[in-house]
N, C-alpha and C positions, 0 to 999 in steps of 0.2 A: 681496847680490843674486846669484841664480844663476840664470844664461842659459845654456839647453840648445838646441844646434845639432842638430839629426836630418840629417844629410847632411852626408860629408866632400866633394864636391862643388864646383862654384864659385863657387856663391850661398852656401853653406855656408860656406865658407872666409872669402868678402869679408865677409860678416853676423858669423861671431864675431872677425876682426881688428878692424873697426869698432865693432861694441861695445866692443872692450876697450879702444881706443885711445880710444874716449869716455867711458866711466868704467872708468880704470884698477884701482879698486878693487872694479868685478863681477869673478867667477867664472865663466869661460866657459866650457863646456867642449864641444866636438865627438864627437858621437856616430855612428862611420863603421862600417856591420854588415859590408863586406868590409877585407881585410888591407892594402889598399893606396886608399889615400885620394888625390884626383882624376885618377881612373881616364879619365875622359874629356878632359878637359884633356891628359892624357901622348897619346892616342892621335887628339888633332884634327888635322884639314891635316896627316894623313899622316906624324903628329909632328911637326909645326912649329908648332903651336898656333894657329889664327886665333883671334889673340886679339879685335878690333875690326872695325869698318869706318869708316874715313874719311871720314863725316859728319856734321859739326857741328850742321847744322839741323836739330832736333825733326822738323818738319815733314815733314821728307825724311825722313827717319830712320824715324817710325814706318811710310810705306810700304811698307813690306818686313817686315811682317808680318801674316801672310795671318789668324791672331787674335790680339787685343791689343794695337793698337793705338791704338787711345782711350785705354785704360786708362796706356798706357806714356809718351804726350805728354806729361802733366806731369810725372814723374820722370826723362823724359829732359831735361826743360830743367835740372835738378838735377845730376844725374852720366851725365854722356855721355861720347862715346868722347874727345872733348879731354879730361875728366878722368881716364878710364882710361888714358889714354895717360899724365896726368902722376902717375900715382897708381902704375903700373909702375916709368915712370921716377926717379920718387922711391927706389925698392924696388934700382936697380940694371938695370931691365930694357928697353932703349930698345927701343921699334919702329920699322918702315920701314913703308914705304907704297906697296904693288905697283900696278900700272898699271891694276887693276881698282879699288881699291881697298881691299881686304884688308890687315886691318896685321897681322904676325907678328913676334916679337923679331928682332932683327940676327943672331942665332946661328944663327936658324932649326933651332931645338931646342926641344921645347915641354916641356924639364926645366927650360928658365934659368927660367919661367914658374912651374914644379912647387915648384921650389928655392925662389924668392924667396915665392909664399904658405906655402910652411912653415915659411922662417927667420922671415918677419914676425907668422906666429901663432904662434909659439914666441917670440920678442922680447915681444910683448903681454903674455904670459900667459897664451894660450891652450891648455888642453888639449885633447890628440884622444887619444880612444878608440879603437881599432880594433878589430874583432869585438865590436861593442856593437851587438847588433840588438835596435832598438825592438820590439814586437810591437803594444805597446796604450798609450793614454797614458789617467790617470786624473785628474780634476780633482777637490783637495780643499780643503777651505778650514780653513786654522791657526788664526784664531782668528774666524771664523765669517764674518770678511770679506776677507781677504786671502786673492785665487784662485791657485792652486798648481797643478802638473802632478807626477804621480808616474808615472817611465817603467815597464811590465811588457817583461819578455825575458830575453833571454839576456847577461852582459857586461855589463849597463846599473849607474850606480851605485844606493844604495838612500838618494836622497837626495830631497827635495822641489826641483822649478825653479820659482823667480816667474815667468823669460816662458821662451818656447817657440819654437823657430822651424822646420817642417816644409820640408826642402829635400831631399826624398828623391829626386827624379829624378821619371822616371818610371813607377815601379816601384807596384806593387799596396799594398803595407806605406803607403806615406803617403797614400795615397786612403782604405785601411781606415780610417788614425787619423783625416784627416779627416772623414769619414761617419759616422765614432760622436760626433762634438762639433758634430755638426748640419749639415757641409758637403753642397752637391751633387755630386758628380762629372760632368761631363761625357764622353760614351762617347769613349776613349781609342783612337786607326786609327793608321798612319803617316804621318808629314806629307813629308818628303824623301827621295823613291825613284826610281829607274829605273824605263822602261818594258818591258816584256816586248814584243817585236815580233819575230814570224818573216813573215819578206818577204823573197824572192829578190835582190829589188834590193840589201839588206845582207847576207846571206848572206856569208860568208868576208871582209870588210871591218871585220873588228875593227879597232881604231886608228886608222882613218880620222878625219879632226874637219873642225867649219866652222865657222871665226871667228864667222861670224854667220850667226842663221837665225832666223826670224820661225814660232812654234809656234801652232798654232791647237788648241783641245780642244773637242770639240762635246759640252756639257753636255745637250743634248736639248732638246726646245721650244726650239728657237730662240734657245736659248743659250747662249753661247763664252765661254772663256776663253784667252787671250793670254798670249806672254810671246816675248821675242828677246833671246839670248845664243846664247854656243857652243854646239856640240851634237857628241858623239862614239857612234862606233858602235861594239858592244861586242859578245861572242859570244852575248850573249841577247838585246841590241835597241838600245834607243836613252838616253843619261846624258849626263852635261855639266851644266852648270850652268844653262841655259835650262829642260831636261826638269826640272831635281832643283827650280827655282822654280814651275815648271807643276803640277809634285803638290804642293806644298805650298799654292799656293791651291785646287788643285782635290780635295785630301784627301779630303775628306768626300762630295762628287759621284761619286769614283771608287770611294769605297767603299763606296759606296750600288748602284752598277755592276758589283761585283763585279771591279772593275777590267780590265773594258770598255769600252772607247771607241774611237771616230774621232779621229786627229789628224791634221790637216794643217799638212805642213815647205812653207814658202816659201825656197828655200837661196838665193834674191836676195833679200832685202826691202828694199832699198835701188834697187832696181832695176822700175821699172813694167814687166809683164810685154808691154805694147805695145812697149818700148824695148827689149825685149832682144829679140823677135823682130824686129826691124828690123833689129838687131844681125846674128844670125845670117843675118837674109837676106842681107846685105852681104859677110857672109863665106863665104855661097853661093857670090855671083857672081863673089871676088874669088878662091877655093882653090877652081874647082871640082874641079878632079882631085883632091887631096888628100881622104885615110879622113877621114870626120867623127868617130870615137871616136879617130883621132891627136890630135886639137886640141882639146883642155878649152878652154871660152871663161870668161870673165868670175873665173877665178882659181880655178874650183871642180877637186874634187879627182879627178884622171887617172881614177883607179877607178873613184869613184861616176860620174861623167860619161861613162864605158863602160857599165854598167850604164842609166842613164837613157836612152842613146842607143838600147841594144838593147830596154830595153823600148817605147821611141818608133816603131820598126820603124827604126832604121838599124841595120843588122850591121854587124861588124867589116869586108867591103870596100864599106859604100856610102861612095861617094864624095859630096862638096858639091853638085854640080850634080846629081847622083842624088835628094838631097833631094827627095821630094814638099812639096805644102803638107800636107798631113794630118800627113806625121812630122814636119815644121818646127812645127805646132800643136802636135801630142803631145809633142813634146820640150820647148817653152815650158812645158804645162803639169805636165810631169813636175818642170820646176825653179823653178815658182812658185806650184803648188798640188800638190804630191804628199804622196795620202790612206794612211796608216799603221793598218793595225788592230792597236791595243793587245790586249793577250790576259791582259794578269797585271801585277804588280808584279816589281822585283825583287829578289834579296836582299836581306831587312832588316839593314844594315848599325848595328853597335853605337854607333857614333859619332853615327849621326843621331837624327830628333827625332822627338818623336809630336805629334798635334792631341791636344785633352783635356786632361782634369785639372778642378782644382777651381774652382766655376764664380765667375766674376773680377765679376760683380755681390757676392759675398757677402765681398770683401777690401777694403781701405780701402787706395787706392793712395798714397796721402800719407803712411802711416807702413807700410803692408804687413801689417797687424792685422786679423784675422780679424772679420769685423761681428757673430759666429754664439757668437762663444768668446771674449771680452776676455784678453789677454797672452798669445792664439796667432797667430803670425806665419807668413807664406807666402814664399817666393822659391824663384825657377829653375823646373825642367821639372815640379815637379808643379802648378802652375797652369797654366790652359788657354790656354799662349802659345805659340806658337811663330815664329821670322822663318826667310826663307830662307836660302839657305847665302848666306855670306861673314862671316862674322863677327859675326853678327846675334845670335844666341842666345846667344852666350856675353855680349856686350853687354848683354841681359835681363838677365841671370843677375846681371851685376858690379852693374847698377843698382839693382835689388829687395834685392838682397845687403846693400847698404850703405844703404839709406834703412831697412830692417828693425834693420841694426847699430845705427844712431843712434836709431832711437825704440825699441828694445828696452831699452838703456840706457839713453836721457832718464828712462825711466818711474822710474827709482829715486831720481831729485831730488825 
């Protein structure tokens, strides 16, 4: 039996270990067209590798992915992050469990990560190629009924594979090879980006951040999408992990927009905006001589709350009891509905993920087998999945990985 991996990758990697280690006596071999095999994996969380996220429930689990989530419920009841966690630490690789949730190895190295999938597809029997670029893949049949794939390229061997597994990323090459054996492509945007925003009020306030902030995105007609986590300000506008979850569900919206939009920052949301101006009335009447840009209320950050104040009409010497009611309104609303005009995306950063890929009606999520092409198998970025950041996607990647491992190889009982 010979099982050909198109993607050194990490649907790639998990797909030909699990085969091998399910039938020891397949021929695996990984097929990677650049020189250094999981390139993405060395260079996630900053090189620390978010390898999971610390949620056991299916249920919760598939949330957090803005598409693919129907399709991904019953394979994560199968291999979820309690089994990647035990499927690492099998390997030598324990994770921890950061306060967001996020699991990354103990070493917070994401080569311990690199190391242990290469010494365990190397222990299997797995071969990897490297500079083996696919270009075309051809289906032939050996004795008129047994379906074959014969690779065309560069590097590649000159051998017939019985199954096939397409984990190219998401890159052009595996959507080609998919679309000539009858798949759809879905149009391919970016799913996890920064905001482009030039506004005075952030202006010079790079590094600035807040714990929490409540993101509104005005999809048009009367349409919003939500999302509240951190948010940091950056020399080109607004990132953090609240904005990088906001474009991932609103991907397709924004780039339909040209990636234009209104957003509106609530930097309280924990806070009703009737209570915090009660708040600040209080602290009117109790500092009125004291500057109102000396005293950030409610925990927010010195800068930004200079800035909000001056655009509210308090200058640097109005005092508390100076306070109008109009700049006591403007100021509440500066810091519980302040509107941001989005202008751009921001740089498309290598690590992150696209929307798109191959359309996830035409894949059989139970073994990962192509509906379109029998003994061609799909996993990781080139099907039309993607979750937000935290460890979500590479999650995808290990579970598609290994339900494709196992029924790649069952086929040959």
């Amino acid at each position: 039996m010979q099982i050909g991996i198109l993607g050194g990758g990490a649907a790639g990697f998990f797909a030909a270990i699990t085969a091998s280690e399910t039938d020891p006596q397949a021929r695996v071999t990984i097929l990677e067209a650049s020189a250094s095999p999981l390139s993405k994996v060395r260079i996630s969380g900053g090189g620390r590798c978010n390898v999971t996220h610390h949620c056991d429930d299916p249920t919760q689990l598939v949330t957090h992915y803005p598409r693919g989530a129907q399709e991904l419920l019953g394979p994560f009841t199968r291999f979820g992050p309690r089994e990647t966690s035990a499927w690492f630490h099998s390997r030598g690789v324990t994770l921890k469990t950061e306060a967001d949730g996020r699991m990354f190895p103990t070493t917070d190295d994401s080569k311990t990560v690199v190391e242990a999938l290469l010494k365990t597809a190397a222990g299997s029997g797995v071969t990897l190629l490297t500079g083996a670029r696919v270009e075309a893949v051809e289906c032939t049949f050996s004795d008129g009924r047994s379906r074959k794939f014969r690779l065309l390229g560069r590097g590649v061997p000159d051998r017939p594979f019985d199954r096939l597994l397409v984990a190219t990323g998401n890159g052009s090459r595996g959507y080609r090879i998919a679309e000539s054996v009858g798949h759809t492509i879905v149009p391919c945007m970016p799913s996890l980006f920064t905001f482009k925003v030039e506004d005075e009020r952030i202006a010079g306030l790079a590094g600035v951040s807040f714990a929490d902030v409540e993101l509104t995105l005005q999809c048009g007609r009367g349409k919003e999408l939500q999302q509240r986590g951190p948010l940091l300000i950056t020399h080109w506008g607004l990132s953090g992990p609240a904005v990088l979850a906001l474009s991932a569900w609103g991907a397709r919206v924004l780039h339909a927009a040209g990636y234009r939009a209104r957003l509106t920052v609530n930097f309280l949301p924990g806070q009703p905006a009737g209570g915090f101006r009660e708040s600040l009335q209080a602290v009117k009447t109790q500092r009125g001589s004291a500057r109102v840009q000396n005293e950030p209320q409610s925990g927010l950050p010195r800068r930004y709350w200079g800035r909000a104040c001056a655009r509210a009409g308090a200058g640097a010497e109005t005092a508390w009891a100076h306070l109008t009611h109009r700049a006591l309104d403007a100021l509440v609303a500066e810091l519980t509905a302040a509107e941001f005009a989005i202008s751009g995306k921001g740089v498309f950063k290598e690590e992150f993920v696209t929307s798109g890929g191959v359309d996830l009606k035409e894949v059989d999520f139970r073994t990962m087998e192509s509906k379109r092409s029998p003994n061609l198998y799909f996993a990781g970025e080139v099907l039309d999945i993607d979750g937000v950041t935290g460890g979500f996607n590479f999650q995808s990647a290990w579970t598609c990985g290994y339900i494709a491992g196992i029924h790649m190889a069952r086929r040959a009982e």
